[in-house]
RODO-2510 file (C-alpha; in nm, 4 decimals, decimal comma):
residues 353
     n   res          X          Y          Z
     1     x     7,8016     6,4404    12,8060
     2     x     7,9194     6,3575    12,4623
     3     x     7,9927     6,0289    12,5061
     4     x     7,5619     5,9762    12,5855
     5     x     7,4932     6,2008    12,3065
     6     x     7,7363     5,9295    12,0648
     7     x     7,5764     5,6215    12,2558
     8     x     7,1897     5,7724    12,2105
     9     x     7,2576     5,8632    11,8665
    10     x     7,4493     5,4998    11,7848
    11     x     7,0645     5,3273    11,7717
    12     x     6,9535     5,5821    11,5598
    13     x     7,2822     5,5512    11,2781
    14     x     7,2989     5,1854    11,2595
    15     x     6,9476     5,1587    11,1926
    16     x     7,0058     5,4676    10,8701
    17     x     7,2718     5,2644    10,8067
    18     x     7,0415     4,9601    10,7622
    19     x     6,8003     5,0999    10,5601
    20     x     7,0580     5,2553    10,3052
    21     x     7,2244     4,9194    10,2435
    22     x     6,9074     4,7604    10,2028
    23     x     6,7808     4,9861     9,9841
    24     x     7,1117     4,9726     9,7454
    25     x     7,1022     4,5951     9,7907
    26     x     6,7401     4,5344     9,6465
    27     x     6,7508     4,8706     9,4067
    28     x     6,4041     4,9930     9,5639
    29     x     6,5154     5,3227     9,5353
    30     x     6,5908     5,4012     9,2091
    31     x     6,2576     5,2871     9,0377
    32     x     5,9381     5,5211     9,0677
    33     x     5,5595     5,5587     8,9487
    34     x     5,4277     5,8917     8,7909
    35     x     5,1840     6,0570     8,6145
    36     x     5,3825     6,2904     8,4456
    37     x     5,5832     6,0562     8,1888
    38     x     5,4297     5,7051     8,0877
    39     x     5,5214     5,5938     7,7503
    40     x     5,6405     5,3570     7,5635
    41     x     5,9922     5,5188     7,5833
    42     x     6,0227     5,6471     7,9449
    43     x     5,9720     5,5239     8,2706
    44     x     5,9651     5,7420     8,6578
    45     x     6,3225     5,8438     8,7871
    46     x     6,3108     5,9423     9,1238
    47     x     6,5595     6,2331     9,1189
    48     x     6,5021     6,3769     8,7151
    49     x     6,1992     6,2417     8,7090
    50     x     6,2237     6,0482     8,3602
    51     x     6,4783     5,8397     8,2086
    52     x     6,4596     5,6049     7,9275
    53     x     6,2946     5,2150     7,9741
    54     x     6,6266     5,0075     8,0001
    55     x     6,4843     4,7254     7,8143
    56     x     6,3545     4,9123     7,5337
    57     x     6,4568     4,7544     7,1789
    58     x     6,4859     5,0756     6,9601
    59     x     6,5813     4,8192     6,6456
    60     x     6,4530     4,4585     6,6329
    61     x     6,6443     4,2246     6,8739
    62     x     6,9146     4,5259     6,9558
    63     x     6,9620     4,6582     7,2908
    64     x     7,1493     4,9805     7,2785
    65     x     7,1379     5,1131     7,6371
    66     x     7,4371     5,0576     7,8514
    67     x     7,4316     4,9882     8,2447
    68     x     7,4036     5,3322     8,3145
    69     x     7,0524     5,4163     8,0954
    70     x     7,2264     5,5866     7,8176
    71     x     7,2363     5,5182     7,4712
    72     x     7,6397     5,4749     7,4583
    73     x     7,8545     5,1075     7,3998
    74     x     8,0547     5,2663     7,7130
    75     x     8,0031     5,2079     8,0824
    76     x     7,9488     5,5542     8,2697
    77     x     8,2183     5,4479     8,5087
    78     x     8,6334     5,5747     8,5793
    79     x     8,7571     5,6862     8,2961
    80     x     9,0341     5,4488     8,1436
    81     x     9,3836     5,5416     8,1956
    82     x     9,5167     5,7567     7,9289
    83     x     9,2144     5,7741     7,7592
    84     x     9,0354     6,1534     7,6415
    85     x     8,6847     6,1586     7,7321
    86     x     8,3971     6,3608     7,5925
    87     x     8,0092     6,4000     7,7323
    88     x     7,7585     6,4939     7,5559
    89     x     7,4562     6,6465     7,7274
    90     x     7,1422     6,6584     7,5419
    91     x     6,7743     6,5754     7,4368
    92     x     6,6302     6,3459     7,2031
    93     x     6,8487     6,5019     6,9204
    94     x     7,1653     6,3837     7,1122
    95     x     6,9762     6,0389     7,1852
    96     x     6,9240     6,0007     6,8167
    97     x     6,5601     6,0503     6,7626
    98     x     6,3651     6,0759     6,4450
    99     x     5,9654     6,0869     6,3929
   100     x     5,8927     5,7818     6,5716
   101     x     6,2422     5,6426     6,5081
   102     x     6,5756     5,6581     6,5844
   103     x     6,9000     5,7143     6,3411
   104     x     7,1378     5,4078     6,3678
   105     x     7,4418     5,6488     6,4797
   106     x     7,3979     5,9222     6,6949
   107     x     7,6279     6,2271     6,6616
   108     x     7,8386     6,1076     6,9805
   109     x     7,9073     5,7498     6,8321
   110     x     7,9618     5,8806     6,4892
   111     x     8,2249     6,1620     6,6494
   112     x     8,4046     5,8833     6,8413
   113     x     8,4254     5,6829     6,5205
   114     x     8,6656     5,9872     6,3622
   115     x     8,8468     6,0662     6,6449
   116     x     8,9384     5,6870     6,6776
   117     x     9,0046     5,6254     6,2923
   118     x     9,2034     5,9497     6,1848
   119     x     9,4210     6,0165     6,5401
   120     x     9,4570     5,6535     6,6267
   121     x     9,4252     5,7721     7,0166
   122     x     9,2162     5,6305     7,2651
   123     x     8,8994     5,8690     7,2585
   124     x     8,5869     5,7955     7,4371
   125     x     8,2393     6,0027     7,3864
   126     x     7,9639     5,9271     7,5977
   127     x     7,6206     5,9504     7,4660
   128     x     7,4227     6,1631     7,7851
   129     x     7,1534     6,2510     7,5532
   130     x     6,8019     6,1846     7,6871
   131     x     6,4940     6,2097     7,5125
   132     x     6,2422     6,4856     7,7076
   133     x     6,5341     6,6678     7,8365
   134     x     6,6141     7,0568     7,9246
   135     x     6,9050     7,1994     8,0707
   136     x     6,7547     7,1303     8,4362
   137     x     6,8339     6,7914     8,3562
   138     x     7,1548     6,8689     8,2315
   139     x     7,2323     7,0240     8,5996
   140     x     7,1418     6,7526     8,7544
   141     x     7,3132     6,5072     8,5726
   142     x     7,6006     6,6316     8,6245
   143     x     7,5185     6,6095     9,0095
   144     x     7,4525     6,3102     9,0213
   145     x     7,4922     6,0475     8,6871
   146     x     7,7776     6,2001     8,5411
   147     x     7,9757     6,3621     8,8618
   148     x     8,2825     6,1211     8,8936
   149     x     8,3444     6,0756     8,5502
   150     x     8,6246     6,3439     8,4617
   151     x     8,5935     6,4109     8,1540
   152     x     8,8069     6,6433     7,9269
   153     x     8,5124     6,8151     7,7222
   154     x     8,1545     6,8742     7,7848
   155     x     7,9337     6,9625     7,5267
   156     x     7,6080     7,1479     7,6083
   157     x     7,2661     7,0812     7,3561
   158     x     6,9271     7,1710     7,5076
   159     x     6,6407     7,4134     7,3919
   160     x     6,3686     7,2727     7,2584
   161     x     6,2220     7,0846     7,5761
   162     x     6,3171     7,3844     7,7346
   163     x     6,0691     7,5951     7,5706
   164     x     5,8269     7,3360     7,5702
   165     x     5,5086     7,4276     7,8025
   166     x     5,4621     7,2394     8,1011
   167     x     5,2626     6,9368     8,1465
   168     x     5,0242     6,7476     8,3724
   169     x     5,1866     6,6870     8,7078
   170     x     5,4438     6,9965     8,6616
   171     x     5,4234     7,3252     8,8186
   172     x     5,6285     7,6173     8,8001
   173     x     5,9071     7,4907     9,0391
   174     x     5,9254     7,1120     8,8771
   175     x     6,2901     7,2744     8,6873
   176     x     6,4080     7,4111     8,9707
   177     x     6,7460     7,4052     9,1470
   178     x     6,7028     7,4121     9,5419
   179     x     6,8696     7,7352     9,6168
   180     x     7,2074     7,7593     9,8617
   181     x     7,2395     7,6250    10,1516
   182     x     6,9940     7,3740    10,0574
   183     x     7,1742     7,3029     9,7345
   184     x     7,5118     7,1752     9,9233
   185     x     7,2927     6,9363    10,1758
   186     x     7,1342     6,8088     9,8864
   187     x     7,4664     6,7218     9,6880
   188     x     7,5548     6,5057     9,9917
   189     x     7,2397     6,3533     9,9789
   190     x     7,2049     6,2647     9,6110
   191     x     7,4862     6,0149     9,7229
   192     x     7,2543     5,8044     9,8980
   193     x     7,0118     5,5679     9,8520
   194     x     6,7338     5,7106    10,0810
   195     x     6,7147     6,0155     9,9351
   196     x     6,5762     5,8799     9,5820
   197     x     6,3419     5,6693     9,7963
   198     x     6,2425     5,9256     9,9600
   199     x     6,1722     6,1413     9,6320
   200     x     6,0305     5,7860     9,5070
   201     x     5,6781     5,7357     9,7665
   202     x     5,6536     6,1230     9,7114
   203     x     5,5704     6,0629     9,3756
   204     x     5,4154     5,7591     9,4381
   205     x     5,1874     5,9810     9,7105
   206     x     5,1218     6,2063     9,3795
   207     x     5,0280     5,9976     9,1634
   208     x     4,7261     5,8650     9,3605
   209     x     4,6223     6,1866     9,5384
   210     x     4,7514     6,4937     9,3372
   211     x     4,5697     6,6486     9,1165
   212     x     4,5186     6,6632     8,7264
   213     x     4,5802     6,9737     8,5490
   214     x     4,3899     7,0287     8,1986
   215     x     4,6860     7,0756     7,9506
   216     x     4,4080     7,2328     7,7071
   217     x     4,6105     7,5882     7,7391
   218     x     4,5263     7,8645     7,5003
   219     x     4,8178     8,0887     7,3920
   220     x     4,7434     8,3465     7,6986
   221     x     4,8193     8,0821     7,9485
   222     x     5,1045     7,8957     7,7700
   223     x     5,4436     7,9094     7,9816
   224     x     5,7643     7,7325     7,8937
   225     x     5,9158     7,4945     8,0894
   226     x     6,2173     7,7090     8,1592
   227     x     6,2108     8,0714     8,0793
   228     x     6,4849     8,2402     7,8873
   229     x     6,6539     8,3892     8,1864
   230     x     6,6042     8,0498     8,3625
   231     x     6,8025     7,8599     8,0608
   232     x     7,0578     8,1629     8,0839
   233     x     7,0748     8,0754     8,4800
   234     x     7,0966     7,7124     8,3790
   235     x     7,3393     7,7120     8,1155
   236     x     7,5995     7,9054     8,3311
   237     x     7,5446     7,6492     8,5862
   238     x     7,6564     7,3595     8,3742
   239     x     7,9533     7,5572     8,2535
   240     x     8,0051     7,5916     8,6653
   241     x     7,9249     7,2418     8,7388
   242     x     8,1816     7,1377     8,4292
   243     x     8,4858     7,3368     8,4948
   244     x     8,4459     7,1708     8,8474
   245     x     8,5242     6,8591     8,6937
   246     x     8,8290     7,0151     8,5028
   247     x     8,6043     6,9837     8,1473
   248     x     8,6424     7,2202     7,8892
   249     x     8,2789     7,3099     7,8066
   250     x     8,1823     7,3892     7,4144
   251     x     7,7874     7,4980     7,4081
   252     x     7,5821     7,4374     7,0754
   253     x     7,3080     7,6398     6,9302
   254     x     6,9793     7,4033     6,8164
   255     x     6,9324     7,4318     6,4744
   256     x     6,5647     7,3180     6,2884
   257     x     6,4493     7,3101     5,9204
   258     x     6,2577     7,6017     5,8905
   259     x     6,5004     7,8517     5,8385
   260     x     6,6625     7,6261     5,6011
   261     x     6,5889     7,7392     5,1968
   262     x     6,3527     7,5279     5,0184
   263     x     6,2143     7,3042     5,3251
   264     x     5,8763     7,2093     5,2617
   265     x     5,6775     7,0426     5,5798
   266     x     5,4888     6,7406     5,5375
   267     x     5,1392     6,7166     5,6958
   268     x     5,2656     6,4947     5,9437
   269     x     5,5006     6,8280     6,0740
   270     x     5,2027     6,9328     6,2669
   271     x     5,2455     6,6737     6,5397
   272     x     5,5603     6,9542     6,6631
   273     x     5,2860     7,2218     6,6737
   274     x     5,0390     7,0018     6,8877
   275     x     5,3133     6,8899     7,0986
   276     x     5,4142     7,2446     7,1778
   277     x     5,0613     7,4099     7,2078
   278     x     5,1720     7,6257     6,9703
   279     x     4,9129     7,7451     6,5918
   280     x     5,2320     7,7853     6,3393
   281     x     5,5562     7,7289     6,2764
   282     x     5,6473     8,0623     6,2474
   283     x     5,5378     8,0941     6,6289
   284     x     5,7835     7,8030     6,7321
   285     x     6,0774     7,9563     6,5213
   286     x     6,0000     8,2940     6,7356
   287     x     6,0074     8,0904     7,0426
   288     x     6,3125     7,8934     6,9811
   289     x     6,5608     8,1312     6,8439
   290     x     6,5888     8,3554     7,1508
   291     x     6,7145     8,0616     7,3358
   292     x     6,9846     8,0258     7,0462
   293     x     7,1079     8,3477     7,1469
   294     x     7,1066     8,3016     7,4852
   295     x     7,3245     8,0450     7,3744
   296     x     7,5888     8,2695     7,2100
   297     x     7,5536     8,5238     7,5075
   298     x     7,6520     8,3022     7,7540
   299     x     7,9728     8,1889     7,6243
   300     x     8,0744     8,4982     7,4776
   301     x     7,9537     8,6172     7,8550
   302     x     8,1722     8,3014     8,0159
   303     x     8,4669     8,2987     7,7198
   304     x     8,3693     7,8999     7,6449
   305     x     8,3340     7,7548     7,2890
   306     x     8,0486     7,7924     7,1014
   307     x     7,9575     7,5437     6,7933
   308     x     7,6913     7,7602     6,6233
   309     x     7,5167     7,4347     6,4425
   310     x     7,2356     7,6882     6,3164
   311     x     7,5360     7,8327     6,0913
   312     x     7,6297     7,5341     6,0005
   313     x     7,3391     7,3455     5,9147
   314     x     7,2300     7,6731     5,6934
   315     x     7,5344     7,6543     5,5006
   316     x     7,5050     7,2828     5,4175
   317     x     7,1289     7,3485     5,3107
   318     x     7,1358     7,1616     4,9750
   319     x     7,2354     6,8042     5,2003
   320     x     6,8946     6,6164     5,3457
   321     x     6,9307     6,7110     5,7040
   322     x     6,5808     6,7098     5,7660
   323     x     6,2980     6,4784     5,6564
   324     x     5,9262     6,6691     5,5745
   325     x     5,7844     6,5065     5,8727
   326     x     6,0279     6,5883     6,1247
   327     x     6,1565     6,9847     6,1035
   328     x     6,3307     6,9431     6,4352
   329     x     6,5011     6,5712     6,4607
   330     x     6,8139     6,5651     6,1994
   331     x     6,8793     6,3114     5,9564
   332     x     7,1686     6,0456     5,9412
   333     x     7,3092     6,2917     5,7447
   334     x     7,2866     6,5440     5,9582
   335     x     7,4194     6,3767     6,2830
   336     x     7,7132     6,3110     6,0728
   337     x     7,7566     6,6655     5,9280
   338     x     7,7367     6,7568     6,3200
   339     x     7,9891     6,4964     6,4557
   340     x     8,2141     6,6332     6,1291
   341     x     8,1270     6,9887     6,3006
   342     x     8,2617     6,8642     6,6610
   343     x     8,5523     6,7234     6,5207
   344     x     8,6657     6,9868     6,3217
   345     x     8,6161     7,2463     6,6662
   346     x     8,8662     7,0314     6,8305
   347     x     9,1325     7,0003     6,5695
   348     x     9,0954     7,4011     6,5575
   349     x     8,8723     7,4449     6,3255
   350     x     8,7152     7,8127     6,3152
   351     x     8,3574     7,6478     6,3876
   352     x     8,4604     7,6960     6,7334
   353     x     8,3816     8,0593     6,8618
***
């Protein structure tokens, strides 16, 4: 009786198993089309649903992507023997954003650049920051992107997208984990290629036949993305996820210009306010800071390091760490005050909680 079961199942694996290598083989499964994020910046990703264009030239004639998608000069691949390894999970302030720019060195690159010049070891940070990002995506990058990659420390920067209403094509389960059992089928399955293709023609599906939502909200009917008991939820989870991997896991409040003395917004400031649905700044500062504490509960909660950047970035108020048009995106100057900040938490610095 087995043995028929085996032989009427055999058809049935060989041709799964034909379909999976030709879908690795032609890469038809990792490319997608959706509403929800067309820009100049981002294309579809089948599995978190955005991920930045591959070709896109953030200076002239300068490529900065690696093979992976991220903006790092290391491959996302087995870590090098005897080499320390640090991730860095974030948004478009990891990635290195500014107004409509970018900074020429990211925290992450800049951090590598001490730990390589003043220990003389062989220290490698990758870059994970994505522009659009919230700690969803941080989950499942580590489930699937960044899974195999053992690294020593994991640090942890989300918020703002986080608090950031939902958009056309997104309802309230689009940042959702599956819940267990579901969770552990899907693990195996974000290991194949059909999967993603499947995910792939049901966006494609969407795109033609679902509908469009009117994002004019007024402030009765604006919802975050992820609630502040969802980014509690979430932020556990990647400390769960990363001390799976054997990572230490340091978390990192989001600091901003507004509480900083003497910032003035430019006019141009206003595009944050439009982008968030929001009438004032002081609204988004009452938004944002909860999740800042969330931040410090959940490692005091978890006993993991905190690098309270909101702290820091007060106490180094007089430096240009912001620019009047952008109150949310740091300056050069401020990536490298934060890469200084990293550093110092892993020589033992007390910026480490």
């Amino acid at each position: 009786m087995i043995k028929r079961i085996a032989f009427s199942l055999l058809p049935s694996l060989v041709l799964i198993a034909a379909v999976e290598l030709t879908l690795r083989l032609t890469g038809a499964y990792d490319s997608c089309d959706s509403p929800v994020n067309r820009s100049r910046l981002l294309i579809c990703d089948p599995i978190l649903m955005f991920r930045v264009k591959p070709d896109f030239m953030f200076f002239p004639d300068t490529a900065v992507l690696n093979d992976s998608g991220f903006r790092s000069p290391h491959r996302f691949g087995p870590k090098p023997p005897g080499t320390y390894r640090i991730i860095t999970l974030g948004d478009s302030c990891t990635f290195g954003s500014i107004g409509a720019g970018f900074v020429s060195e990211p925290y992450p690159q800049r951090l590598e650049q001490l730990f390589v010049s003043r220990r003389n070891e062989r220290f490698e940070v990758l870059n994970a920051g994505v522009p659009g990002y919230n700690s969803w995506h941080g989950i499942m990058l580590l489930r699937t992107k960044l899974r195999d990659l053992e690294p020593d420390i994991i640090t942890v920067r989300y918020g703002w997208n986080d608090h950031w209403p939902l958009r056309e094509g997104q309802g309230p389960d689009t940042f959702r984990e599956l819940d267990e059992p579901w969770r552990l089928v899907q693990d195996v399955l974000l290991r194949t290629a059909i999967y993603p293709y499947s995910q792939r023609l049901g966006l494609s599906m969407w795109s033609f036949v679902g509908p469009r939502r009117d994002n004019s909200m007024n402030a009765a009917q604006w919802a975050p993305a992820i609630s502040l008991k969802e980014y509690e939820h979430n932020l556990k989870r990647i400390v769960e996820l990363a001390h799976r991997q054997g990572a230490t896991v340091w978390l990192q409040t989001v600091p901003h210009a507004f509480l900083l003395p003497g910032y003035r917004p430019d006019p141009a400031a206003i595009a944050v306010l439009w982008a968030n649905q929001l009438d004032s700044f002081e609204t988004l500062v009452a938004l944002h800071e909860p999740y800042n504490e969330v931040v410090r509960k959940v490692g005091t909660e978890l006993g993991v390091g905190v690098i309270d950047l909101e702290v820091t970035f007060h106490a180094h108020a007089s430096e240009r760490l912001y620019e009047g048009y952008d109150p949310v995106h740091s300056t050069q100057i401020g990536h490298f005050l934060e890469a200084e900040t990293l550093y110092r938490a892993f020589m033992g610095d007390k910026a480490l909680g």
